[in-house]
Phi, psi and omega in degrees: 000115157313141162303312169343296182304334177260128176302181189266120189244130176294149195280330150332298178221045197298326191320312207277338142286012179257315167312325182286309179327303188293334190305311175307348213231298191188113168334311186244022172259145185248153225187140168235187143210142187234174174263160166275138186304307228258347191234040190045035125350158172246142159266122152237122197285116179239102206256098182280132173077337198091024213218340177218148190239164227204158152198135210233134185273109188241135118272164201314327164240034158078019157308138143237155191261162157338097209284135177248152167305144165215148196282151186257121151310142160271140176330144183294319181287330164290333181268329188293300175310326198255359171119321191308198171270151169207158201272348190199149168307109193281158173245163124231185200218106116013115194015070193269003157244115201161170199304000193275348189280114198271178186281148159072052171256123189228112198213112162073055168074013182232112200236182217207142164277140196275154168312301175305331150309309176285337171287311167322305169266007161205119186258004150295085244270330187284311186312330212273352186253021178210031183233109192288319165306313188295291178315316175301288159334311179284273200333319179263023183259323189270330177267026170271306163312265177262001160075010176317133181302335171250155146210133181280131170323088192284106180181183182217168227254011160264008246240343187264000195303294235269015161290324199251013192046071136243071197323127139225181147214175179242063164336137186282156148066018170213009193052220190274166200205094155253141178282009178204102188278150204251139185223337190223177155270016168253353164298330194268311186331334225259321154002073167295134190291158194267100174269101177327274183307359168270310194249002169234048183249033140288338190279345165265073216179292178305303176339280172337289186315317184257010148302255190350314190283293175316306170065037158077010183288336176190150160332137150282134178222142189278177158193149155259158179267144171297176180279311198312311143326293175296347177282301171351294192277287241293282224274307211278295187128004183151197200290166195205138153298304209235329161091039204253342151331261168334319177287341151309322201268316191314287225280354170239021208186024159349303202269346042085264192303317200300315202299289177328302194284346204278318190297335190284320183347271197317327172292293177324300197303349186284299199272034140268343189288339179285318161285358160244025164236008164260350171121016160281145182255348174195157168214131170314127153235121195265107163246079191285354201213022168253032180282321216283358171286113164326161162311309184297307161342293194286315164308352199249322182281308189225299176293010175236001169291320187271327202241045274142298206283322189281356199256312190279340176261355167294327200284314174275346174231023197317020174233010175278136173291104149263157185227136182265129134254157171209084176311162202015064180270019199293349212255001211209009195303302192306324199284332173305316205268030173236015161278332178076042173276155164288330154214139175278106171305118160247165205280226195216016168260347202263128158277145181336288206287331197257353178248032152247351138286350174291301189302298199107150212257024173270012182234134174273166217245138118255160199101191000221055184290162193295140153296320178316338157313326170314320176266040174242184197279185184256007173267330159340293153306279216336300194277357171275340203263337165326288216296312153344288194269312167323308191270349158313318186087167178253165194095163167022051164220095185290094193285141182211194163247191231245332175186198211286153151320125191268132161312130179087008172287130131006050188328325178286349183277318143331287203304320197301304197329297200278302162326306164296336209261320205268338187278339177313134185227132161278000000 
């Protein structure tokens, strides 16, 4: 920005020339303004893109001096992944934006229309997760609400099929329904690589937003589905009891499933680098269903697929946190941290302390309260999320649950959880 361009500002009324200034200069750049301690100068704070913040010195007759850079605190969750000192463990909870939340909830004077509300009036799950207004707003009820060290991105880890020419939809009370299930290999040939900014870009558009919106107070974080998962609903047609389709198609048709998975591979790892140049500070990678895989399986199947993926966004984000679930992984622990992700999310079947001895101490832990705890009393949570975090140890743990917030939970239990969560000091 030329001095020209900036008016002249009063002490009186700077804001609203710091609006024409910013308005002139860039459209999506965000501003404060303070006095300078030492000579009353006005600052104006220019958060370019939403990512850096810049200050630049205007005085009353509309000099400016050399904009210099200034340091951001970073999100609590971002220094924990790394290792650093941090005074408490951080939290957010797995679908910690959802239906438990009720209408008119209102907790520590800030109150919200709830996810059960917003499903009323759009009962379509593919509309409220590919509508950037819609996405933003769920995303943003729980960090409003109880201030969680993370907030998570509200979409689902199918969200990219239909991008990859794979009809789906996500039924109320039957889930996902893919309508043409892939089985052969002119099935997989039809498969299109996934380009994110073409076919999803309310999800960087939302993203963009709750940076901004978050304001480095907490992490934002993105997530993808593994290929194996995802291979998992395309062959099957939706959610499965026994996987036996699939499992059909590994053991009798190998080259089959790896052409599929090699394609989500290649897919997944473009769109997590597309939700971190959109403003994820870490991203979920959810391989829910490669528990259901033998060990020999999962080597075969998932793990060279998952590390495929974490090898190609290191090369371009190498300081981005991944982070792996995998439910009822206890049996597969060593084999999730040969992935190279930064921390391994765990269920509520693994106790804390023998799978932070499993792992080792280069991988950092989320988890793992029971969700089922939530419906216990609130001194009942203290000590299960106490007994956590004691046998976690400190550092490089992201205290969550074991999987998601269950429907019909306590939203004031919720609420304790995060009180307690926030009161912890090591």
């Amino acid at each position: 920005m030329s001095c020209a361009s900036i008016p002249a500002i009063s002490a009186a009324s700077p804001s609203k020339s710091l609006v024409s200034a910013a308005s002139h200069s860039a459209s999506k750049s965000r501003f404060a303004r303070c006095a300078c301690e030492s000579c009353g100068l006005w600052l104006c704070l220019f958060r370019i893109g939403g990512f850096q913040l810049v200050v630049t010195t205007i005085c009353n007759a509309g000099t400016v001096a050399e904009p210099k850079t200034v340091s951001v605190a970073e999100p609590l969750l971002l220094k924990a992944v790394r290792g650093e000192d941090v005074e408490r463990p951080p939290v957010w909870l797995m679908r910690q934006a959802g239906r438990y939340m009720k209408a008119g909830l209102c907790i520590h004077g800030y109150c919200v229309h709830s996810y059960q509300a917003i499903c009323e009036k759009h009962p379509s799950f593919r509309e409220r997760s590919e509508n950037v207004d819609l996405v933003v707003e769920i995303s943003l009820q729980p960090w409003n609400v109880f201030k969680p060290d993370g907030v998570i991105l509200f979409s689902d880890i199918l969200t990219p099929l239909s991008g990859m020419n794979i009809p789906f939809d996500i039924v109320k009370g039957k889930g996902p329904v893919i309508f043409n299930p892939l089985r052969t290999n002119a099935d997989v040939d039809q498969v299109r690589q996934f380009d994110p900014m073409e076919s999803v870009p309310y999800v960087g558009e939302a993203l963009t937003i709750l940076r901004k919106e978050v304001n480095n107070e907490a992490a934002v974080l993105g997530f993808v589905g593994a290929p194996f998962t995802l291979a998992s609903y395309v062959v099957e047609g939706g959610s499965s009891k026994h996987f036996s389709k699939i499992k059909r198609l590994a053991f009798s048709q190998p080259n089959v499933l790896h052409a599929l998975l090699q394609k989500f591979t290649t897919s997944m790892a473009k769109y997590i680098q597309y939700q971190a140049d959109n403003g994820a500070q870490a991203v979920q990678i959810f391989d829910s269903w490669a528990t259901e895989l033998s060990p020999v399986d999962f080597e075969e199947f998932s793990l060279p697929y998952l590390k495929q993926i974490v090898d190609t966004v290191k090369q371009t984000h190498p300081d981005l946190p991944l982070i792996l679930y995998a439910s009822g992984s206890g049996g597969l622990l060593e084999r999730l941290a040969l992935t190279g992700v930064d921390v391994v999310s765990l269920d509520w079947t693994v106790d804390m302390a023998e799978g932070r001895r499993r792992l080792g101490p280069d991988v950092a832990v989320q988890g793992n309260v029971d969700p089922g705890v939530l419906f216990g009393s609130k001194e009942f949570i203290t000590n299960r999320i106490n007994d956590t975090v004691r046998k976690a140890g400190r550092g490089k743990h992201i205290l969550n649950l074991g999987h998601g917030i269950v429907v019909g939970t306590p939203e004031e239990n919720v609420a304790h959880f995060f009180e307690v969560a926030k009161g912890i000091q090591y």
